[in-house]
Steps between C-alpha positions, in 0.01 A plus 500: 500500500637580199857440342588884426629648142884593498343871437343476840783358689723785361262726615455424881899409535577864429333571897711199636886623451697189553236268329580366186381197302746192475396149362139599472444619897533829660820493686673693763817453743468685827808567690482557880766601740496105665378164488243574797339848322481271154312201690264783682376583158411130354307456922343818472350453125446144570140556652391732270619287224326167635147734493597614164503126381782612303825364540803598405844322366762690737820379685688656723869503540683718832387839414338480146149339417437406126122511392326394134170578518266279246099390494571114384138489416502780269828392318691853607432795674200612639350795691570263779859558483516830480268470796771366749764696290401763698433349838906400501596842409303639772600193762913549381504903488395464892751225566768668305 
């Protein structure tokens, strides 16, 4: 996988509103109404994720969950990313 140009990344982040790029890595802070619909979204992605072999840097604090999505092999973001970009999105707009 390749590290993508800054052209590219501008590109795809115009289909994922609330995405931007901060320190390098995509980046996104869901908000859900509590701490238990919040959690439900890291669980649910987590298996999907763990198949992916892509992991991402997130935390999780009461009702918001903080993600920065980068390939470390690669050096920066990758089709990867964008990849389980869109997973969360899907996962959080069911749990929202």
């Amino acid at each position: 996988m390749q590290k993508m140009k800054k052209t590219q990344v501008a590109v795809l982040l115009k289909q994922l509103p609330g995405w931007s790029v901060k320190g390098g890595k995509l980046h996104r802070e869901f908000k859900f109404p509590d701490f238990p619909h919040a959690f439900g979204m890291m669980a649910t992605a987590a298996p999907a994720i763990e198949k992916m072999n892509h992991h991402p840097e997130w935390s999780n604090v009461y009702n918001r969950v903080t993600v920065d999505l980068t390939t470390h092999d690669a050096g920066g973001i990758t089709e990867n990313d964008f990849v389980l970009a869109m997973l969360l999105e899907g996962i959080a707009k069911k749990l929202a």
